[in-house]
N, C-alpha and C positions, 0 to 999 in steps of 0.2 A: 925452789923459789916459786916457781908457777903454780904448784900445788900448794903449797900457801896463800898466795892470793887469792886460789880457786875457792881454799875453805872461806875465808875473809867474805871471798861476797856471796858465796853461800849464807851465811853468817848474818850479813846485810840482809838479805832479802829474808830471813826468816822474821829479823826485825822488824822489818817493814809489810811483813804479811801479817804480823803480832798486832801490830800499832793496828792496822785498817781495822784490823779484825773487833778489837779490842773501842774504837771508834763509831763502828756501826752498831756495836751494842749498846754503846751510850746512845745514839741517835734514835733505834728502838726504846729506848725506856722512856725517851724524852718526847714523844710523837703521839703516843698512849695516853700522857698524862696533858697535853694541849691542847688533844679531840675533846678529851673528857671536860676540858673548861667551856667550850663552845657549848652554847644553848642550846635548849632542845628546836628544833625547828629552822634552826640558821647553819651556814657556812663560814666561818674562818678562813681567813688564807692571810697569814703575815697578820698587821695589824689592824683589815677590816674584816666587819661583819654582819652579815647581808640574812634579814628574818623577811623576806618579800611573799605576797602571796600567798599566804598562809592560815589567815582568815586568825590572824592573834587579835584578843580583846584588850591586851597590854601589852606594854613593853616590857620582854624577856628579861625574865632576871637572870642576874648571876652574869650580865656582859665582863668579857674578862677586864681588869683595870690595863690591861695593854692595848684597848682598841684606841687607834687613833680616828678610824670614819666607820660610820655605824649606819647602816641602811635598814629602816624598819618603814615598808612601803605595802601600798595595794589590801591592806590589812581590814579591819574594823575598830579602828580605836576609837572610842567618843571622844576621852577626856586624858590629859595630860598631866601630871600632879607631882608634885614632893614624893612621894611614892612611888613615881615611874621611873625615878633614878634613885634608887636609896642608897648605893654606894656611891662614893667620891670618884670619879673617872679623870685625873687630872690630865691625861693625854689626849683625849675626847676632844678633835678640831672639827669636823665635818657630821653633822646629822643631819639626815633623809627622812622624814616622816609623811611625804606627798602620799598622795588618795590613800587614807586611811577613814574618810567620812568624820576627820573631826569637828569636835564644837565646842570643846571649851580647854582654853590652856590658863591653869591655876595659877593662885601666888604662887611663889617659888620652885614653879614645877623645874628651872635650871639651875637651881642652887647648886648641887654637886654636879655642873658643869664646867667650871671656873676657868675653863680657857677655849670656848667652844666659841669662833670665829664665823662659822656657815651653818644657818639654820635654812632648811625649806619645807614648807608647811604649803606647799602649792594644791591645787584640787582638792581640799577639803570643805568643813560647812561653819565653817568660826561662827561662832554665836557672840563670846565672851574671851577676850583677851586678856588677863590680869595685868595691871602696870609694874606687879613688882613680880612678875613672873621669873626676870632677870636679877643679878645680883649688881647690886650700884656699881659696881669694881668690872664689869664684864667685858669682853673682848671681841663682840659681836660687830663682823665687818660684812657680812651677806644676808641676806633676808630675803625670804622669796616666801610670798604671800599670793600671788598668781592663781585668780577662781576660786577663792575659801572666804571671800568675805558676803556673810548674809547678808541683804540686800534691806533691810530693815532696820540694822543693827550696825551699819557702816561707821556713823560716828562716833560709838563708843568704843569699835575697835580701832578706829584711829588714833584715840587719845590716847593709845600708846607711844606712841613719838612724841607725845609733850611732856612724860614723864618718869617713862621706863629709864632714862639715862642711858643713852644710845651713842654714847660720843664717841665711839669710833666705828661706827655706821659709815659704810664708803658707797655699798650700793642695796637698792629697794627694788623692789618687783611689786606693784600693782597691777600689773594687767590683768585681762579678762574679768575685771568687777564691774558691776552697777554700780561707779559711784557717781553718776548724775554731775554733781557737787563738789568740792572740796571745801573744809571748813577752813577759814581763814588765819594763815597760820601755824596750818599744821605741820607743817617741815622745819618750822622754824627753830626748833630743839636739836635738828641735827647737822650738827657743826663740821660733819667730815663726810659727807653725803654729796660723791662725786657722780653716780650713774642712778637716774630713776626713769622707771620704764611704768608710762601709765595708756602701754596703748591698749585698746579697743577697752575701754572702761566707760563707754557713752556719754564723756565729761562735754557738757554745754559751754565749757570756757573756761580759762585759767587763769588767777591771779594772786598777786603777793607772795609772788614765786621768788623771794630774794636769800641764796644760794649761793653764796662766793668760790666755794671749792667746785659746783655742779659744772659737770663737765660733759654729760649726755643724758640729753635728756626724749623720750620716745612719746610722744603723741599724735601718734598713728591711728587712725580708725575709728576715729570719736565720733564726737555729732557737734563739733566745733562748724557755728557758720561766719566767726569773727573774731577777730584778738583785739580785747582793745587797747587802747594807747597807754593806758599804763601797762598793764601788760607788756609792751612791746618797748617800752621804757625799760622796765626790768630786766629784759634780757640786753639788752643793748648795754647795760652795765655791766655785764658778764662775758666778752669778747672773747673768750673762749669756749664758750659754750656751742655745742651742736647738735641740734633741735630737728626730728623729725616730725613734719606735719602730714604726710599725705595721706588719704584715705579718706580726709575729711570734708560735709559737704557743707564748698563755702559759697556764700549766697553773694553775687557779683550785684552788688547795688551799690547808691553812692555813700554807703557808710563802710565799704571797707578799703577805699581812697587811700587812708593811715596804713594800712596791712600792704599795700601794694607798693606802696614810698619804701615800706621799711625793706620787704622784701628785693626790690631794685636795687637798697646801698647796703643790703648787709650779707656777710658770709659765713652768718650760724646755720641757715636752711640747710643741712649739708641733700635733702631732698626736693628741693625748689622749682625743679624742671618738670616734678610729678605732681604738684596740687594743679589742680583742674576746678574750675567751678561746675556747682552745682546746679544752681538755676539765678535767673528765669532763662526761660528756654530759648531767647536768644542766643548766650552765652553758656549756654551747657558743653561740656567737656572741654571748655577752653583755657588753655594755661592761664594760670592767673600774670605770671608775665608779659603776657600776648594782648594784655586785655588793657584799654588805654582807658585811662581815667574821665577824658572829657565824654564819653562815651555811655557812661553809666545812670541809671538812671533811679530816683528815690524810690522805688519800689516799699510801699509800707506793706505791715500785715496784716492792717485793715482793711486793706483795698482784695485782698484775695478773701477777709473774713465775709466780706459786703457782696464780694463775686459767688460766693460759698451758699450764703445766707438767700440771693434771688432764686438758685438754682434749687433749693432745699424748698422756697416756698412756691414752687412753680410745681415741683413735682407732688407738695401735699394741696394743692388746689386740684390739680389733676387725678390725684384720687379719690379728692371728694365730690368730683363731677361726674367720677367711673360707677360711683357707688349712689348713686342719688340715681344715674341715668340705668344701674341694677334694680335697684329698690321698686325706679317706675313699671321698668320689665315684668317681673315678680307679683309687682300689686296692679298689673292693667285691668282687670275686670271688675276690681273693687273701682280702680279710677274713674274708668268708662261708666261705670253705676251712679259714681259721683257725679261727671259730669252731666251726666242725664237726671239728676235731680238735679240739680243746678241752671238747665237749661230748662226743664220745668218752671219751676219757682220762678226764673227771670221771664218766661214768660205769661204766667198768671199775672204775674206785678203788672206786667207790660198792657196785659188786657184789660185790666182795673182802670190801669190807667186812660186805657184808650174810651172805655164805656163812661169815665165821668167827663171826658173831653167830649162826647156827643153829645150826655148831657148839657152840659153849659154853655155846647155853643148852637142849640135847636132850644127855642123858648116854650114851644109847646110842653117837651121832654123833661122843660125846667118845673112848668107848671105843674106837670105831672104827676114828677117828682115828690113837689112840694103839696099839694094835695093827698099823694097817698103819704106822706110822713105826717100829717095834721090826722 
């Protein structure tokens, strides 16, 4: 009986040595042929794939149709096209294409993207963004645009958002652009645009910022010296919303009175305890909560242009008194010549003068005169 069972799991374990055996050879065959699908220049592993670094003028072809996140970064791409995706990737959620130095992304260059949720296009050089880059039907919930928009060309790639059909855009990344400016309106197409981040973009002020779902909003670092009351209207309609301001320099005069109300009764500032004003230099780095209203004072920009302007005509009067008091250094010997003809001449006149005064007042001298002229 014992040697029976003994054969039995003899028996077993040859099975089960068969099986692994018989398993690793499938896994060799299968390992060969899913290197051989990876690009030339990228890594695979599972269902991303990563082409970084590598100094590509395109997007690799031949991505397998199993990638779900695709990293193609640090590269040289200019341009983005229908071409750049020629096969349909219908698992494609996640693409990377940050500092590739691009500048133009074509119609349709996401057509064969159809379910591609996170685009980031950050540190690149956008010239021209196509509005039908996107398919109407798109899925697009991320976007990151961070340092790629040309500073010349801002507005034309903004009018993307008023037309690309973006509705289910939840969050946006602007920051690190020139945009000075926003044009009025421009968010207004995205209807599910919960988080946008426009800091250090050097925006001189915000408005017509009306956003029902917006839930975070980052403007940090700007060159904001005031909000004004629409503005601060706007947000106040949206009591959930939370708003970073600090970094910005805000000028403590009696027009930002309205910012100082709003910020005492509201609790969107979720950073409130760190704006500081900027000037005038009484009130320099002092909380703007700290800072009492009856206290302020109308500071215009006139009055510093007018302070500007004495000091600018003080210093080119000053240079033209350095330069006249040069010129006289430089030409003293022709002067000194001058004034010695000069002091001549005034004295010939002078003696002319003084000999017809002897004349006319000695009668003799007159007779004299008047005889030798006869």
């Amino acid at each position: 009986f014992a040697s029976s069972w003994k054969c039995r799991l003899l028996s077993l374990t040859d099975c089960l040595r068969s099986g692994m055996m018989r398993l690793l050879f499938l896994l060799a065959l299968m390992v060969p042929s899913c290197a051989a699908s990876c690009p030339d220049k990228c890594t695979c592993l599972s269902q991303t794939v990563k082409c970084q670094n590598q100094g590509l003028d395109e997007i690799p072809p031949s991505i397998p149709t199993t990638t779900k996140v695709l990293f193609v970064t640090g590269n040289i791409i200019s341009r983005i096209s229908e071409a750049s995706f020629p096969s349909r990737l219908d698992l494609l959620t996640d693409l990377y294409l940050s500092s590739n130095k691009m500048e133009h992304v074509d119609a349709v260059a996401f057509k064969n993207l159809p379910n591609l949720t996170k685009l980031d296009l950050s540190d690149n050089r956008i010239q021209s963004f196509s509005n039908s880059s996107f398919p109407d039907d798109n899925k697009l919930q991320f976007l990151n645009l961070s340092g790629s928009l040309n500073n010349h060309l801002t507005d034309e790639v903004l009018s993307l958002f008023h037309s690309a059909k973006l509705l289910n855009l939840t969050t946006l990344d602007l920051s690190n652009n020139y945009l000075v400016t926003l044009p009025d309106g421009i968010f207004s197409s995205l209807s599910s645009l919960a988080t946008l981040n426009l800091r250090n973009s050097s925006l001189l002020t915000i408005h017509n910022l009306t956003l029902p779902l917006l839930h975070d909003l980052d403007l940090r670092d700007n060159s904001m010296r005031d909000l004004p009351p629409t503005t601060l209207a706007d947000f106040s309609l949206n009591p959930d919303l939370h708003i970073q301001l600090a970094g910005n320099p805000w000028h403590c005069n009696c027009f930002i009175e309205d910012l100082l109300a709003w910020l005492k009764n509201s609790t969107q500032v979720v950073d409130v305890h760190n704006l500081t004003c900027s000037d005038p230099e009484a009130f320099r780095h002092r909380l703007l909560l700290q800072v009492e209203p009856s206290k302020l004072k109308c500071y215009t920009d006139m009055e510093s242009v007018l302070e500007t302007s004495y000091v600018f005509l003080g210093l080119v009067l000053a240079l033209i008194g350095v330069i006249f008091l040069l010129v006289l250094y430089l030409n003293k010997k022709g002067i000194r010549r001058w004034m010695h003809n000069i002091r001549d001449a005034c004295r010939d006149h002078m003696e002319g003068y003084h000999y017809r005064y002897e004349i006319n007042c000695d009668p003799r001298l007159t007779n004299l005169s008047i005889n030798s002229d006869v």
